[in-house]
C-alpha positions as CSV (number, residue, x, y, z in Angstrom):
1,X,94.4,88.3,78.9
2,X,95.6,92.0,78.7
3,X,98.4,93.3,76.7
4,X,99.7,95.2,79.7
5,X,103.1,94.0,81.2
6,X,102.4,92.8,85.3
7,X,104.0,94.9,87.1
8,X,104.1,94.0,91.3
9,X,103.4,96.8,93.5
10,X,107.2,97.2,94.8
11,X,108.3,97.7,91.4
12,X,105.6,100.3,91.2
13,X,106.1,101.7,94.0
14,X,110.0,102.2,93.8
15,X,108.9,103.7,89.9
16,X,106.8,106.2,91.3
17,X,108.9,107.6,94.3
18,X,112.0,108.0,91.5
19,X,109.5,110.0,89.4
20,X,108.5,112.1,92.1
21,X,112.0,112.9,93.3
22,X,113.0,113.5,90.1
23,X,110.3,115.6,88.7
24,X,110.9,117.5,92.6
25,X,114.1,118.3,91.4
26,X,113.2,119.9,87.9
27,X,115.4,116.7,86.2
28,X,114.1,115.6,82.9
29,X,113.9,111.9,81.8
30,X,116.1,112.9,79.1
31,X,118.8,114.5,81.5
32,X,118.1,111.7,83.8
33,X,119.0,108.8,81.2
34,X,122.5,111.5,80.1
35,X,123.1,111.0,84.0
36,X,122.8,107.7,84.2
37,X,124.4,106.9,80.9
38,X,121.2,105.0,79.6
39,X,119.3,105.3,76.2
40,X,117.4,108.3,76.0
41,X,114.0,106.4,76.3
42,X,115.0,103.9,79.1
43,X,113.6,106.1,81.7
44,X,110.2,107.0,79.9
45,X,109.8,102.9,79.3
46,X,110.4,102.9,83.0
47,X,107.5,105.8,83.6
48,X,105.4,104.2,81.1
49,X,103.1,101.1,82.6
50,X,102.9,99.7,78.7
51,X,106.7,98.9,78.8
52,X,108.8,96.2,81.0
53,X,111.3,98.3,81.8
54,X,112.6,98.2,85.4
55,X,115.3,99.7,87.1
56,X,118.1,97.4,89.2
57,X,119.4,97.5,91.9
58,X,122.5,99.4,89.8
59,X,120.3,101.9,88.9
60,X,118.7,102.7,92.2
61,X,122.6,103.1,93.6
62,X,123.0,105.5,90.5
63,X,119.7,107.3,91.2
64,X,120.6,108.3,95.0
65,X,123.7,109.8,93.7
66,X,121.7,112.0,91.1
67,X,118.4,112.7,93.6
68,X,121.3,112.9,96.5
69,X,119.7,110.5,98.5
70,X,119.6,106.9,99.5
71,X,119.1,103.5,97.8
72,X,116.4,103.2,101.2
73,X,114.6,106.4,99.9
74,X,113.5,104.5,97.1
75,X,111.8,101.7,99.2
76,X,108.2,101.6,101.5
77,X,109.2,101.3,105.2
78,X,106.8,98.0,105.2
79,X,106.6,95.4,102.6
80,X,104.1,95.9,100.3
């Protein structure tokens, strides 16, 4: 049994496309977590497969105002 938190492949998927927008836009995680108002590591636990940390459907809403874009952006066009 590994130590590794399961993590589906829509969770994943919506992590990486945040990181890429955000990195895309020269944001740090720390300015990201100040824009968000959440802890300064939330959004590396978020990046980091070792941690549970997801973001909600809150956060995504938050996160298309920062990466001025949409809640959609952050989704595949299929189902995964």
């Amino acid at each position: 049994m590994s130590d590794k938190p399961e993590i589906s492949p829509i969770e994943q998927y919506v992590i990486d496309e945040v990181k890429r927008r955000r990195v895309a836009k020269g944001i740090s995680q720390r300015n990201l977590a100040y824009m968000l108002d959440v802890s300064i590591g939330f959004i590396g636990n978020v990046e980091n497969p070792r941690y549970r940390a997801k973001y909600n459907i809150a956060h995504l809403n938050e996160l298309a105002k920062v990466l001025n874009c949409s809640p959609q952006d952050f989704l595949p066009e299929k189902s995964l």
